[in-house]
Structures are given as structure tokens and as C-alpha cells.
Backbone as a chain_set.jsonl record, in Angstrom:
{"seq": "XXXXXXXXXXXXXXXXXXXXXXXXXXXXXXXXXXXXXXXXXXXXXXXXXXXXXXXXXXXXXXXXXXXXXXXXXXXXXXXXXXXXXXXXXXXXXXXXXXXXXXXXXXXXXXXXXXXXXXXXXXXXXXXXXXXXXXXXXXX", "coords": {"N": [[-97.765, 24.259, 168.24], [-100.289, 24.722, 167.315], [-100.231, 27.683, 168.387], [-98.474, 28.626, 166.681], [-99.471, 28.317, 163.96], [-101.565, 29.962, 163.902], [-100.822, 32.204, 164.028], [-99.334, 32.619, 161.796], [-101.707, 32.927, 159.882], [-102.808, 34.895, 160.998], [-100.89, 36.772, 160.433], [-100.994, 36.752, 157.713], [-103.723, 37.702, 156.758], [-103.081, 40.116, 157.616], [-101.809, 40.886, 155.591], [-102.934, 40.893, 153.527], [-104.623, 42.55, 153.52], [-103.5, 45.078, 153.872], [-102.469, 44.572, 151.27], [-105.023, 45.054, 150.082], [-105.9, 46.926, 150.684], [-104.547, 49.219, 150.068], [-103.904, 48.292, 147.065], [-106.0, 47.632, 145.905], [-108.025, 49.281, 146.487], [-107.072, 52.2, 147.359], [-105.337, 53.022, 145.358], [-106.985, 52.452, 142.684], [-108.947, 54.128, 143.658], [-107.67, 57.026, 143.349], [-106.061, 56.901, 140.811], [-107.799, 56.319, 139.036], [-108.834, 55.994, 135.927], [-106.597, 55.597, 134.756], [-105.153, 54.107, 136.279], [-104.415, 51.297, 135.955], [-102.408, 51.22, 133.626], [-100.397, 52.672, 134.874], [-99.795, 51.478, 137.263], [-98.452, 49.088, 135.824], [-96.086, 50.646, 134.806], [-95.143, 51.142, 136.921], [-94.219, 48.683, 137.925], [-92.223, 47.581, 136.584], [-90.264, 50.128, 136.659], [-90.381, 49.167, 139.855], [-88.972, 46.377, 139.302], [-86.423, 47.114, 138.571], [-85.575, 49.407, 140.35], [-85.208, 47.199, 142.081], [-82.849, 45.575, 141.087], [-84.077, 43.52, 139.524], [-82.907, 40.924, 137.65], [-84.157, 38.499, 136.579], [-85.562, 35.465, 135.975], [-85.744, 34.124, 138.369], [-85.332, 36.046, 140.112], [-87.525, 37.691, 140.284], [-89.36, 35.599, 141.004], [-88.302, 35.023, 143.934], [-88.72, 37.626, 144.692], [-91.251, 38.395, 144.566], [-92.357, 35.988, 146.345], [-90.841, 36.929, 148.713], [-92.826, 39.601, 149.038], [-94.968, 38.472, 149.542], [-97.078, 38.626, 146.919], [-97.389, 35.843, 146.028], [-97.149, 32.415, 144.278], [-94.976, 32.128, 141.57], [-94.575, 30.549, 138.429], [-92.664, 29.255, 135.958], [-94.555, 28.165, 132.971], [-94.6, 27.541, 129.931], [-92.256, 28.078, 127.381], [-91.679, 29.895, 124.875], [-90.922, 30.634, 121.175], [-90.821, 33.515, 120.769], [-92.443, 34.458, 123.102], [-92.815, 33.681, 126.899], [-94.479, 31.952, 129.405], [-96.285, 32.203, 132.544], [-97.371, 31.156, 135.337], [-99.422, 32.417, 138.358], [-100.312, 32.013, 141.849], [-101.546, 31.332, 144.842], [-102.465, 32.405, 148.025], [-102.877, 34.915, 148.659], [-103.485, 35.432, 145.653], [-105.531, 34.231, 145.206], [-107.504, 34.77, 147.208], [-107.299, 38.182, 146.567], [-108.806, 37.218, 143.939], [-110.985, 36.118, 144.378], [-112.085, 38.622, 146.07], [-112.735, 40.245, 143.753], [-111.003, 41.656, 142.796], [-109.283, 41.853, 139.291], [-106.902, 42.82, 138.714], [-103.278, 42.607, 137.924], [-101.578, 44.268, 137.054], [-99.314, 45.524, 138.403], [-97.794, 42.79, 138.963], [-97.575, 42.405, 136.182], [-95.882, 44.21, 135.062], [-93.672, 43.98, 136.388], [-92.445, 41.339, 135.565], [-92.049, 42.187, 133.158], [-90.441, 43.543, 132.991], [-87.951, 42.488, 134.046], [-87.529, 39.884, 133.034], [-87.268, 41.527, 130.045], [-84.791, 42.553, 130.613], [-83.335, 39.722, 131.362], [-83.376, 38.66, 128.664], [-82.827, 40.745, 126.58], [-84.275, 41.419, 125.253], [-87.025, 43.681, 123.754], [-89.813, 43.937, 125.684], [-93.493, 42.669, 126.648], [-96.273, 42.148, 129.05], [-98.832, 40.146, 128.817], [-102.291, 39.984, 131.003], [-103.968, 37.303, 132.181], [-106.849, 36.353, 134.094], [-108.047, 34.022, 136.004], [-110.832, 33.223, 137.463], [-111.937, 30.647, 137.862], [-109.906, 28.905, 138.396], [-108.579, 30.253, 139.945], [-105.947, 32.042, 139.626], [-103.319, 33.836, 137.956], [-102.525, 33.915, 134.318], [-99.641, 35.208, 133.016], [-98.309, 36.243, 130.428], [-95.798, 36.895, 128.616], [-94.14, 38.673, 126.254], [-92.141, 39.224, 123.854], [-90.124, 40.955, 120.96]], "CA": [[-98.044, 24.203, 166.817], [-101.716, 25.676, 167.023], [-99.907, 28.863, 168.179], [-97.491, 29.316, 165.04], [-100.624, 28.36, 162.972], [-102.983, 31.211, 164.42], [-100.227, 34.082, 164.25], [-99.45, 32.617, 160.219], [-103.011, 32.837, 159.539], [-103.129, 36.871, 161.797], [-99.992, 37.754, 159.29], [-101.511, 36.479, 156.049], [-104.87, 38.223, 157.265], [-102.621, 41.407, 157.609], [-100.796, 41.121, 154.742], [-103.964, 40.449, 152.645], [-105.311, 43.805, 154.308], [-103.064, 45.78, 153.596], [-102.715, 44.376, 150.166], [-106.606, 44.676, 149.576], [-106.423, 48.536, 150.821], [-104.024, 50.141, 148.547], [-103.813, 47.845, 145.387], [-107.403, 47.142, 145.178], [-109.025, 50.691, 146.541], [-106.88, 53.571, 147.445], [-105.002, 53.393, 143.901], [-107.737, 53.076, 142.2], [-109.541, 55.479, 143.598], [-106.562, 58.408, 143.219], [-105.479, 56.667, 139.622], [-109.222, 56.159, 138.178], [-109.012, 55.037, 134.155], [-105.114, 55.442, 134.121], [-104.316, 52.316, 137.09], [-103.125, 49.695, 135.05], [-101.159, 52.198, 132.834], [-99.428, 52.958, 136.308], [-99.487, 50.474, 137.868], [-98.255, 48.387, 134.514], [-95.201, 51.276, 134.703], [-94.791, 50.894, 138.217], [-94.163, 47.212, 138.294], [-90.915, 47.802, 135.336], [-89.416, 50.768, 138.164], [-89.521, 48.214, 140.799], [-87.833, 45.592, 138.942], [-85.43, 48.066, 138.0], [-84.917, 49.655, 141.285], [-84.535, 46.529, 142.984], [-82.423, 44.675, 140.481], [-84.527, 42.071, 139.313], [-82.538, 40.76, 136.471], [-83.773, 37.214, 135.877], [-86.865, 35.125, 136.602], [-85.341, 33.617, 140.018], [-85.137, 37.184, 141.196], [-89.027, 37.67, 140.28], [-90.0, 34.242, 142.014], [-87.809, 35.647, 144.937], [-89.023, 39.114, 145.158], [-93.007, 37.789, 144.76], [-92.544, 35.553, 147.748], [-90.756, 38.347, 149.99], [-93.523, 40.292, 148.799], [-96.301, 37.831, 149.0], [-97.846, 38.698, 145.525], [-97.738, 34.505, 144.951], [-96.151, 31.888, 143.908], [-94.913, 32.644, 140.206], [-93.904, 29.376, 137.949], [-92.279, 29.017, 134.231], [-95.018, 27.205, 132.168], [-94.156, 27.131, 128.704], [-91.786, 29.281, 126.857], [-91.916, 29.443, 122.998], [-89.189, 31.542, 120.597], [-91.743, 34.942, 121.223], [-92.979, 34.358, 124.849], [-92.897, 32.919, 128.18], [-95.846, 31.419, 130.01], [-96.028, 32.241, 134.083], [-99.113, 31.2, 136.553], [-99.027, 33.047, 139.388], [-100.905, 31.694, 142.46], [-101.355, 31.397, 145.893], [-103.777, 32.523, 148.891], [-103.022, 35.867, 148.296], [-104.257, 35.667, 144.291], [-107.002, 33.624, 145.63], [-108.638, 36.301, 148.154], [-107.844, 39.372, 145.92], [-109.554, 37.39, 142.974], [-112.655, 35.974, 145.44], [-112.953, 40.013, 146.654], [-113.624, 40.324, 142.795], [-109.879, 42.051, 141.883], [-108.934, 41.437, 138.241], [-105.693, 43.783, 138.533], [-102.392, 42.313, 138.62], [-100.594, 45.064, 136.256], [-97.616, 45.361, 138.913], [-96.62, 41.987, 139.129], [-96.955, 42.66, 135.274], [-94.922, 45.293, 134.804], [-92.437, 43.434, 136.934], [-92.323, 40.382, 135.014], [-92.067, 42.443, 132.025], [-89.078, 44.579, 133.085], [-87.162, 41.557, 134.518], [-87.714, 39.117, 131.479], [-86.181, 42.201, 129.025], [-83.448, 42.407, 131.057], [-82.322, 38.715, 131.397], [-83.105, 38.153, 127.416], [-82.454, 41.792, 126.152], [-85.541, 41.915, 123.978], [-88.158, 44.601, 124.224], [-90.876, 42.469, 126.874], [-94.439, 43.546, 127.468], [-96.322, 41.094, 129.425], [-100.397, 40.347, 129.203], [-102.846, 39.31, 131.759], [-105.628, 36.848, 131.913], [-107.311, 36.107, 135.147], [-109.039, 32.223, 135.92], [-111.258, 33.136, 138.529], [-112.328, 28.778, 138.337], [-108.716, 28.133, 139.426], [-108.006, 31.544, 140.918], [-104.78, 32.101, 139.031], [-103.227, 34.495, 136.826], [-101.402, 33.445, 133.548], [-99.0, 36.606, 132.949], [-97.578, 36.202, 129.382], [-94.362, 38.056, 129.037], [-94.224, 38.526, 124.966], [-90.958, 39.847, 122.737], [-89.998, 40.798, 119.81]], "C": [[-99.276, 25.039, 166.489], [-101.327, 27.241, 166.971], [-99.418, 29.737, 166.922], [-98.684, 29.166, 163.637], [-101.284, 29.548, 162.895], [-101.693, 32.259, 163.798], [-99.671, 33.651, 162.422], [-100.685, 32.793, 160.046], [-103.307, 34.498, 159.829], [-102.244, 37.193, 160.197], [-100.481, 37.608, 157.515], [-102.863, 37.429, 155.988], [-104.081, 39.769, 156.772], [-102.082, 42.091, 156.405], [-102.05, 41.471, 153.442], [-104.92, 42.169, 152.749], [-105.063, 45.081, 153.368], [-102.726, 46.171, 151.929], [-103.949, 45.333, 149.338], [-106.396, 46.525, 149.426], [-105.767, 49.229, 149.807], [-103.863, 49.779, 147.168], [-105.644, 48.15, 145.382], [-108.794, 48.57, 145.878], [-108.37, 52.012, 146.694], [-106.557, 53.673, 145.756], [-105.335, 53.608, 142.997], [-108.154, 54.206, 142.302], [-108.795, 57.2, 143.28], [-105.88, 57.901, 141.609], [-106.646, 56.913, 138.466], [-108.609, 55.365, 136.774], [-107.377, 55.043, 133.976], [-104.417, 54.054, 135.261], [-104.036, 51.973, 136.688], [-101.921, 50.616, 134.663], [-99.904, 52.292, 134.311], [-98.903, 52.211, 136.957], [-98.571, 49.27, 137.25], [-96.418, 48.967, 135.332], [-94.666, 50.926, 136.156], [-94.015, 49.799, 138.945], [-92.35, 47.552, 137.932], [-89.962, 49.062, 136.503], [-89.266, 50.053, 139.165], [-88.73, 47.61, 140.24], [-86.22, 46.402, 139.067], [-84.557, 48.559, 139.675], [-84.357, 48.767, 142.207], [-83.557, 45.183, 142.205], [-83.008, 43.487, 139.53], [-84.686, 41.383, 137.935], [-83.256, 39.525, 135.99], [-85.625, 36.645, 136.669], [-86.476, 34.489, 137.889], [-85.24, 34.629, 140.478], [-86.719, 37.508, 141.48], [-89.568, 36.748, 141.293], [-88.981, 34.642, 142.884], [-88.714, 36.738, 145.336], [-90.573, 38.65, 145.443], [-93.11, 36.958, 146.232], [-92.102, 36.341, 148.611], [-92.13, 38.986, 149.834], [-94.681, 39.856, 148.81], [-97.409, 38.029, 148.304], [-98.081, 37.241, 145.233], [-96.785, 34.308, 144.365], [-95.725, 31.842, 142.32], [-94.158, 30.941, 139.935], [-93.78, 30.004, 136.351], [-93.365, 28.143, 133.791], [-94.687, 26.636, 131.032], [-93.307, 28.28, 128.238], [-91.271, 28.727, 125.187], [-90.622, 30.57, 122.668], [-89.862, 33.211, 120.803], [-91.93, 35.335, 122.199], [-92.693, 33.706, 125.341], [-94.235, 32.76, 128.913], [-96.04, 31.209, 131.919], [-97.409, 32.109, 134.2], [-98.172, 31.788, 137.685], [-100.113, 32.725, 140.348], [-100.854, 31.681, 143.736], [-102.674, 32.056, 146.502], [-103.98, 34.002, 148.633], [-104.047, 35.95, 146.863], [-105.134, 35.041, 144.552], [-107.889, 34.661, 146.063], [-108.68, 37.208, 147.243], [-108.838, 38.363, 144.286], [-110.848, 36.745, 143.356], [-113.063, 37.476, 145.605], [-113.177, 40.62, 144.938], [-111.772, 41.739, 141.849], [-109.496, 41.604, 140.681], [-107.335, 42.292, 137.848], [-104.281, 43.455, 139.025], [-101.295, 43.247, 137.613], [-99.306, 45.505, 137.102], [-96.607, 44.41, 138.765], [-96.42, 41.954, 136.99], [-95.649, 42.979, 134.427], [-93.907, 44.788, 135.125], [-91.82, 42.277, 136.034], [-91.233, 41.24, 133.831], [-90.429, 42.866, 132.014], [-87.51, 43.446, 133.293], [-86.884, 40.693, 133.183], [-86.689, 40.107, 130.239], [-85.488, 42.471, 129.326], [-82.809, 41.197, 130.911], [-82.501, 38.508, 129.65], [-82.976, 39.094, 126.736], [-83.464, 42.548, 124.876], [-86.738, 43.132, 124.504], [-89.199, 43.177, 124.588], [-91.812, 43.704, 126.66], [-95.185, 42.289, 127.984], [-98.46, 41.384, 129.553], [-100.678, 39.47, 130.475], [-103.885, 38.22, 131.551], [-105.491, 36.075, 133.531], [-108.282, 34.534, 135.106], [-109.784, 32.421, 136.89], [-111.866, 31.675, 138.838], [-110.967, 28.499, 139.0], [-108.029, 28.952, 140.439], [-106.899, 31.225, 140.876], [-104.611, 33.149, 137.963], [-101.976, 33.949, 135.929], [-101.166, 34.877, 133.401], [-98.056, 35.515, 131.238], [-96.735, 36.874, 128.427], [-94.119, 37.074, 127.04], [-93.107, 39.396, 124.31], [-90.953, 39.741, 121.773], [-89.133, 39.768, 119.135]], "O": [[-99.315, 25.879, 165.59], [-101.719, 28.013, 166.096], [-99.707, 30.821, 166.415], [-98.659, 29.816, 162.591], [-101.536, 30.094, 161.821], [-102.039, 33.121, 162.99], [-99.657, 34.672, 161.734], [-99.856, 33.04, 160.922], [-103.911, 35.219, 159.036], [-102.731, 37.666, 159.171], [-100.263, 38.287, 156.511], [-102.979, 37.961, 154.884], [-104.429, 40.413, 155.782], [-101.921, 43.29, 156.177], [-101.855, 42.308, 152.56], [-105.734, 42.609, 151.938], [-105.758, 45.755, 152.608], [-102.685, 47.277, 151.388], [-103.828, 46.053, 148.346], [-106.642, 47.219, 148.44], [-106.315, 49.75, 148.835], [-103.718, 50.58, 146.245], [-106.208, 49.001, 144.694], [-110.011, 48.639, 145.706], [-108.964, 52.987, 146.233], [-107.316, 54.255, 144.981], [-104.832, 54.423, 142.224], [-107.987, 55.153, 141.533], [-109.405, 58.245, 143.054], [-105.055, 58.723, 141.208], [-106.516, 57.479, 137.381], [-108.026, 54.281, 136.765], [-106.928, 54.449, 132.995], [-103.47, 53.302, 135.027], [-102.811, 52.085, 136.736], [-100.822, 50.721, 135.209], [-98.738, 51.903, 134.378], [-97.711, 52.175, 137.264], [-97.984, 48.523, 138.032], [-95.708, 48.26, 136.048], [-93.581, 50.349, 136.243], [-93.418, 49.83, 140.021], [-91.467, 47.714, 138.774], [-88.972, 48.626, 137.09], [-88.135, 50.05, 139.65], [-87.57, 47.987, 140.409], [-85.192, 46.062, 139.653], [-83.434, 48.235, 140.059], [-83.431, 49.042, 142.97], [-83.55, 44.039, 142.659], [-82.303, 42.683, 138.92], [-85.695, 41.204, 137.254], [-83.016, 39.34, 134.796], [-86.426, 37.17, 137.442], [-87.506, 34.424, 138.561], [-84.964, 34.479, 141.668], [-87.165, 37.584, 142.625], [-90.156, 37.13, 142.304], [-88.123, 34.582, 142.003], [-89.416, 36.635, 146.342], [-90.974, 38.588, 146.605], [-93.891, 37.317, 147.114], [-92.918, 36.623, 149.488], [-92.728, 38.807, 150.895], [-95.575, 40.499, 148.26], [-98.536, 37.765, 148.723], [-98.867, 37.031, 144.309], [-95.882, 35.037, 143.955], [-96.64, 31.227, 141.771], [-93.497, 30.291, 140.744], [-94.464, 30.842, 135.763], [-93.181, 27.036, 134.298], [-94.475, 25.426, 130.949], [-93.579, 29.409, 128.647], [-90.782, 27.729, 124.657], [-89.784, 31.105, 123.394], [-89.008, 34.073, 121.011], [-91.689, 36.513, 122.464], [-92.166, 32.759, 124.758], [-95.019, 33.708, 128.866], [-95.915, 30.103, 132.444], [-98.33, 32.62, 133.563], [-96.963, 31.75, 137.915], [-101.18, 33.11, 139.869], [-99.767, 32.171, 144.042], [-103.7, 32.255, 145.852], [-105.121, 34.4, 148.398], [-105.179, 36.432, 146.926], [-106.021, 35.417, 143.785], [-108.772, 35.251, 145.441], [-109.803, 37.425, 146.79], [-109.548, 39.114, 143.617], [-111.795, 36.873, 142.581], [-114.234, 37.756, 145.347], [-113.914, 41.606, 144.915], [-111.688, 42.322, 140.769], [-109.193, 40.433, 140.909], [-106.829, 42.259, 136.727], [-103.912, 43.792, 140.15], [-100.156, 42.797, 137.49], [-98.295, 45.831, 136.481], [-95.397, 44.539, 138.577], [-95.369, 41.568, 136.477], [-94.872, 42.432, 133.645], [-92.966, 44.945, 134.347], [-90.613, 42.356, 135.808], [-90.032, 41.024, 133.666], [-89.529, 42.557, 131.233], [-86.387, 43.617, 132.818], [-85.972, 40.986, 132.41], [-85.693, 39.657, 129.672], [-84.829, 42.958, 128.407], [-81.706, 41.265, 130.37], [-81.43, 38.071, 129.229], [-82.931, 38.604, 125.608], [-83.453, 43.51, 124.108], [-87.131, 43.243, 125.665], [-89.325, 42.051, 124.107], [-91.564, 44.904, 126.542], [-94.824, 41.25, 127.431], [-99.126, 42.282, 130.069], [-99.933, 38.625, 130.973], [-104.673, 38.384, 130.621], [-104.53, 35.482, 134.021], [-109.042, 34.176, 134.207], [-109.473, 31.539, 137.691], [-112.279, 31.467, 139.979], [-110.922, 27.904, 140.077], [-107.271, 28.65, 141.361], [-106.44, 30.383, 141.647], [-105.513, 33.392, 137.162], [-100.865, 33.632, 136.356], [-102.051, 35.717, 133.56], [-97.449, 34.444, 131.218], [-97.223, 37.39, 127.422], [-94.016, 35.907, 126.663], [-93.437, 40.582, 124.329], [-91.512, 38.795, 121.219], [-89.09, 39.708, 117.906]]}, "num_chains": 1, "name": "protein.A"}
């Protein structure tokens, strides 16, 4: 049991790494003042390229992808209300990341697919609960 603990703990380490290096410094550094914008756009081409019609494909794809665990909070006749959490959104928002414009973008793209409305989706960051609400907004 200690073993399968240690080598989950190495791969979350790795994953968190690898995470940390290209979301939270190469991209910046080669995107500068346009990241989000890109990264925003970037999110809406994944969905896209990898299908991800519906919010069970999102909360799928996020855990393959360990971006965090995504939930439905509230959803009104305009918007939908997602937290997105986990160890991952913990560490990148402890190392002081405020940038989750992929899983944005993703949300966004997915959401105006399963309800056919133009989607764009905001952020707001909790660094007290280390969580992001993503609020996926239509016309």
C-alpha cells in the first residue's frame, strides 16, 4: 500500500511539473499580453477537436487530463455555475497561477455545443478555498 501511495504522489508530482512548466511559464513567456486570448481560444479547439459535446465529456476529459475535478453548481436561464478543484488547482494556485483560460475555453466550447447558444465562460479564482468558479454565460 505505501508503495502505490509513493509512485501516486511521484505521478501527481510529475504531472504537476509538467503542468507548472508550460501552462504557467513557457506560454507565457512566448504568448506575453495575448495568453489568455490564446489560451481562452485554445481551450474551444480542444473541445472541438476532441468532441466534447456535453458537460460529462468536460468532467471526463479534465480528469484524463488532470486539470480537476469540475462540478455543476447552479445553472440559471443565462448561465451555468462550475467549481473546479482539486490538488492540481490547489498547487498551481499556491505557486501564485491565476490562469485557467483553457479549461475556460473548454467549458465554453462544450456548453455551446450541448445547448446551441453562443457560450463564453468567465473566471474568478478563490485562492481561501483554492478553487476556480468558471461561469459559462449565453445569450
Amino acid at each position: 500500500m505505501n508503495f502505490f501511495m509513493q509512485n501516486n504522489n511521484e505521478q501527481h508530482e510529475h504531472v504537476y511539473f509538467v503542468n507548472q512548466l508550460y501552462r504557467d511559464f513557457l506560454l507565457p513567456t512566448i504568448l506575453g499580453k495575448d495568453n489568455e486570448a490564446i489560451l481562452y481560444w485554445g481551450g474551444k479547439r480542444i473541445a472541438r477537436k476532441y468532441d466534447l459535446l456535453s458537460f460529462e465529456d468536460v468532467v471526463s476529459f479534465f480528469a484524463t487530463t488532470e486539470f480537476g475535478s469540475l462540478e455543476k453548481t447552479k445553472t440559471h436561464r443565462n448561465e451555468e455555475i462550475f467549481k473546479l478543484k482539486g490538488q492540481n488547482v490547489t498547487d498551481r494556485i499556491n505557486s501564485g497561477s491565476q490562469e485557467f483560460s483553457l479549461e475556460a475555453g473548454i467549458i465554453a466550447e462544450a456548453i455551446e455545443k450541448e445547448t446551441g447558444r453562443t457560450t463564453e465562460c468567465e473566471i474568478k479564482v478563490d485562492e481561501r478555498k483554492k478553487e476556480v468558479k468558471l461561469i459559462a454565460k449565453f445569450d
